[in-house]
C-alpha positions in Angstrom: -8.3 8.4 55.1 -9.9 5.3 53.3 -12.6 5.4 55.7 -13.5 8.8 55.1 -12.7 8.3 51.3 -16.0 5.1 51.0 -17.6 6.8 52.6 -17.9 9.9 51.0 -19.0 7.6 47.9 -22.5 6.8 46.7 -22.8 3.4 46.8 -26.8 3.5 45.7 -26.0 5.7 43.0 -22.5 3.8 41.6 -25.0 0.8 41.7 -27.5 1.9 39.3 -24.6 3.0 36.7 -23.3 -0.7 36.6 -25.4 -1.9 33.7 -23.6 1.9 31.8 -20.6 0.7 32.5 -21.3 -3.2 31.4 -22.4 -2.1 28.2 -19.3 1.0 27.8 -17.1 -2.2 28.9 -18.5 -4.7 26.3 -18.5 -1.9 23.7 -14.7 -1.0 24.2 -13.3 -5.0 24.7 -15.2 -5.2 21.0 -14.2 -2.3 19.2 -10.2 -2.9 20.7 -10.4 -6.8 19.2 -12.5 -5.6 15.7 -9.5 -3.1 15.2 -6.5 -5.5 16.5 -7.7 -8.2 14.0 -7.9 -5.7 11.1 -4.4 -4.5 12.3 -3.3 -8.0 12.6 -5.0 -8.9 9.1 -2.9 -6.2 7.2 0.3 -7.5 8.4 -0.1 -10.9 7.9 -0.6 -12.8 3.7 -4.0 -13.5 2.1 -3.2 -17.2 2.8 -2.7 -16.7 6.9 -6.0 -14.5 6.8 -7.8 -17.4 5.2 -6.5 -19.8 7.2 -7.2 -18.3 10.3 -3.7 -17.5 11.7 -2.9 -14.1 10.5 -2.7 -13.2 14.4 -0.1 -15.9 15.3 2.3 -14.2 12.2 3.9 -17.2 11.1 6.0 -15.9 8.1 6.1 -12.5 10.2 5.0 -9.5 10.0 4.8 -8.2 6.1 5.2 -4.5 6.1 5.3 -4.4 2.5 1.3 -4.4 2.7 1.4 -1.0 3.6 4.0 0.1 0.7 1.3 -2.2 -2.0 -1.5 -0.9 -0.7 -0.2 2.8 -1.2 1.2 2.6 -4.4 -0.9 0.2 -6.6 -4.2 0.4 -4.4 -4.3 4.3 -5.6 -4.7 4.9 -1.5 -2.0 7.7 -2.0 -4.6 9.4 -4.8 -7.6 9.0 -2.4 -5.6 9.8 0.2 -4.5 13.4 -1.1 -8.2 13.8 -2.3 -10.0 13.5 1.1 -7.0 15.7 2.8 -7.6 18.5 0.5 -11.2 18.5 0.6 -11.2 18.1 4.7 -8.6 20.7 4.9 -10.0 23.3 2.5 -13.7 22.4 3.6 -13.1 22.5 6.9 -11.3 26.1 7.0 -13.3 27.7 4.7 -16.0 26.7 7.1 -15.1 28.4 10.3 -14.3 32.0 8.2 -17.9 31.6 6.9 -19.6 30.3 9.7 -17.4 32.2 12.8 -18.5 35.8 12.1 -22.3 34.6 10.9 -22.2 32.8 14.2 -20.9 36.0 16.5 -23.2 38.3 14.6 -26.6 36.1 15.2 -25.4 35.4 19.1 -24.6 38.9 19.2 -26.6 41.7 17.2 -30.7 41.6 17.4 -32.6 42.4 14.2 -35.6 41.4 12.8 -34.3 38.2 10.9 -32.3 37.2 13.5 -34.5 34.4 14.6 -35.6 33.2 11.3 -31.9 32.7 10.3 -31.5 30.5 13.2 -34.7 28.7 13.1 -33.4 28.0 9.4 -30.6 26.5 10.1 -32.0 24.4 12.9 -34.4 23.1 9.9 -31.7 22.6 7.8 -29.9 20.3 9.6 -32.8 18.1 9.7 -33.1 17.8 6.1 -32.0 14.3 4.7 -29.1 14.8 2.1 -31.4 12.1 0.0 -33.8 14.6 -0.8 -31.3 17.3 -2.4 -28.6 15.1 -3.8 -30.8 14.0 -7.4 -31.6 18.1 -7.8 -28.1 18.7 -7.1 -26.9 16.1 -9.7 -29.5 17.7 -11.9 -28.5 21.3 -11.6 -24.7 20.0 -11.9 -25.2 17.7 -14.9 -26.9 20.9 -16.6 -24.1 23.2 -15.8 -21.4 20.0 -17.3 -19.3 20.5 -13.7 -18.4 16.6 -13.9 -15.8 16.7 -17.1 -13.0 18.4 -15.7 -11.0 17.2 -13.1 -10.4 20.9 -11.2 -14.2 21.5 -11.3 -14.9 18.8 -9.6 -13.0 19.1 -6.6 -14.7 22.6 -6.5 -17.9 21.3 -6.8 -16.9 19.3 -4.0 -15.0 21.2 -1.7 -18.6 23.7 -2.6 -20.9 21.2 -1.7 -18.9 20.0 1.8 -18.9 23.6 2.8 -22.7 24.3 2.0 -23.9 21.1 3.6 -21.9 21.5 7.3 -22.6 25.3 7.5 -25.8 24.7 9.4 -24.5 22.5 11.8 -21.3 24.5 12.0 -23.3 28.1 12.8 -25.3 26.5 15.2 -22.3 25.2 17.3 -20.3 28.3 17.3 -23.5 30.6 17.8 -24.2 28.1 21.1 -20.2 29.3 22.0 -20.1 32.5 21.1 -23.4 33.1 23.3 -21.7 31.9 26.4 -19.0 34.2 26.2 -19.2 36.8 28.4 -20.2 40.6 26.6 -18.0 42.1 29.0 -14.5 41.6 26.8 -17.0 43.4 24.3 -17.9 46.7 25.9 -14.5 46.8 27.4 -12.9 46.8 24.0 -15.8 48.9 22.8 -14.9 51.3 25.7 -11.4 51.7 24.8 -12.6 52.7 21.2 -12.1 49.1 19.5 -14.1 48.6 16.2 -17.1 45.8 16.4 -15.0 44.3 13.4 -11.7 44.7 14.9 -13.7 43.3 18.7 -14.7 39.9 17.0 -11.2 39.5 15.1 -9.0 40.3 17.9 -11.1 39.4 21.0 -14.0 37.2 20.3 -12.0 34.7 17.8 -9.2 34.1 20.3 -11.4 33.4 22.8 -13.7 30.8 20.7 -10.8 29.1 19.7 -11.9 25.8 22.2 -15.3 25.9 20.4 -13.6 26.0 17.1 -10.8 23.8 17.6 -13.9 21.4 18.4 -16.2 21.8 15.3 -12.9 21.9 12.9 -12.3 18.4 14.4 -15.8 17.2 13.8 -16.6 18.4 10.8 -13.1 17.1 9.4 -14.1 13.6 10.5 -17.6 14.2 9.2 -15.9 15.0 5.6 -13.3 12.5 5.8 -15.9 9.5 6.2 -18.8 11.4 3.7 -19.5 8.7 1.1 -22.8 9.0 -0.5 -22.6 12.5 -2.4 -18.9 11.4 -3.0 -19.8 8.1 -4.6 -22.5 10.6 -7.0 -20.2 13.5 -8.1 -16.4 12.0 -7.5 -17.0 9.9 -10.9 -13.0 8.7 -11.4 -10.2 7.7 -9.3 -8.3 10.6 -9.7 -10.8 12.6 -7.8 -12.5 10.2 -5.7 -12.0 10.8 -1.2 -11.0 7.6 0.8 -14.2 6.4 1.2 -15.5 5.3 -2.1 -12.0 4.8 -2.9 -11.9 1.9 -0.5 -15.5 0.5 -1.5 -13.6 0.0 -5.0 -10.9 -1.4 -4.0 -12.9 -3.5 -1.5 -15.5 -4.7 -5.0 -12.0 -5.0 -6.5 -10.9 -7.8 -4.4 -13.2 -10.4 -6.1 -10.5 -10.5 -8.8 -7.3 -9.4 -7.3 -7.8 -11.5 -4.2 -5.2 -9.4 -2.3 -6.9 -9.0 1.1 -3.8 -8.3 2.8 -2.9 -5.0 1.3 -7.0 -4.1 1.3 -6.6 -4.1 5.2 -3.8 -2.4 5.0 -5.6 0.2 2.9 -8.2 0.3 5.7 -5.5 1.4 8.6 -4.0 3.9 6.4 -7.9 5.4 5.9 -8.5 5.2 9.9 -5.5 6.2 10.7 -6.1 10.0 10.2 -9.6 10.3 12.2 -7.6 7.7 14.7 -5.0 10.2 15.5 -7.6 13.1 16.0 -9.6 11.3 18.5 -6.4 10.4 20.4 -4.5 13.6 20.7 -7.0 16.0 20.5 -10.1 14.5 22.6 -9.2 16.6 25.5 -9.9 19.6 23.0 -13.2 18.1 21.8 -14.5 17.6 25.7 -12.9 20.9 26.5 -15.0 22.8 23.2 -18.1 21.3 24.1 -17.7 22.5 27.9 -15.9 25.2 28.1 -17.9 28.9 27.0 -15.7 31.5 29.1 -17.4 33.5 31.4 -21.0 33.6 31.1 -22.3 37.2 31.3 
């Protein structure tokens, strides 16, 4: 059986994929030893960190970094912030983007490839170039003084930036799915409203499950229209809530609880990748039956 089993491999080409896997290999031991230091760092004192033994632990491990870092770091408030906008972004996204998507894969009239080609250009559109128009239009319309109208503006903004990259993905899935759950739903005397809600949804869900997962990551991390229009703490996301509290740190000195603050930030996108990467490989791969 091991005979048969080498020989059946492709020595020539496993070969010529070594150098791939040296460099995946290097990558991985790196990325595991940046992240076990920062974990180490956050349970050990400012002193330890400095002194180059925060991963020996020699007062043990302090805990309490977590509890500082939650409550007087305002990581709860950013936090919160980057969890609502994420979640509200990211759902309001599929109900825009889903049936746009299903309608361009699916219905042909005369726009149809203009809309798409727009999008396409869209995405290639550097956000530098919109965000100082944006701020102008904003500033004009005074949507930065109240609290509430900022989070709109931003929860807006999230959604309107990701629905070109989010149409595209799902009009990719919903093109791979075969018509024939259509026309034998159509055949029974289902409505095309009722087809795409009750047939054509459920059976997107991989390729949905898979874009909510990016672009929830992709929200979660934004930082340069957040730094522009989130202008206090009270609204600010994670991300340019830890910048502060990292320029902070040149006169609190409490480095400790900032690494702390930076595993409760990771955390989130950490878990995502963890539990759900078989639903990200499986939404990029997966498109039913092609018909």
């Amino acid at each position: 059986m091991k005979k048969n089993f080498y020989s059946r491999i492709n020595w020539q080409k496993e070969l010529s994929l070594i150098p791939g896997y040296l460099i995946l290999t290097l990558w991985v031991i790196f990325t595991v030893v940046l992240i076990g230091w920062i974990l180490a760092a956050s349970l050990a004192t400012t002193k330890e960190i400095f002194k180059g033994t925060s991963l020996q632990f020699p007062s043990g491990l302090h805990f309490e970094n977590y509890v500082k870092a939650w409550n007087s770091q305002n990581v709860s408030i950013f936090f919160s912030n980057s969890l609502f906008y994420a979640m509200i972004s990211t759902g309001l996204l599929i109900i825009v983007c889903a049936p746009a998507a299903y309608a361009l894969s699916r219905f042909k009239f005369f726009l149809n490839r203009p809309i798409q080609s727009s999008f396409v250009a869209a995405m290639g559109v550097p956000m530098v170039m919109i965000i100082l128009p944006l701020f102008g239009i904003v500033s004009q319309l005074q949507l930065l003084k109240q609290d509430w109208t900022v989070r709109a503006l931003m929860i807006f903004l999230y959604v309107g930036i990701n629905i070109p990259y989010t149409t595209i993905f799902l009009l990719t899935f919903f093109s791979n799915l075969s018509a024939s759950y259509e026309e034998a739903a159509a055949i029974d005397g289902c409505a095309p409203i009722k087809i795409f809600w009750k047939i054509m949804l459920p059976l997107a869900q991989p390729g949905i499950i898979t874009v909510s997962i990016f672009n929830f990551i992709n929200i979660w991390n934004e930082y340069f229209m957040s730094l522009i229009f989130a202008n206090n703490d009270r609204v600010k996301p994670v991300a340019v809530g830890l910048y502060s509290m990292i320029d902070s740190m040149k006169y609190t000195g409490d480095w400790a609880g900032m690494f702390a603050a930076v595993i409760i930030v990771f955390l989130p996108t950490f878990i995502l990748y963890i539990f759900l990467s078989e639903k990200i490989i499986a939404g990029i791969t997966a498109g039913g039956v092609k018909g």
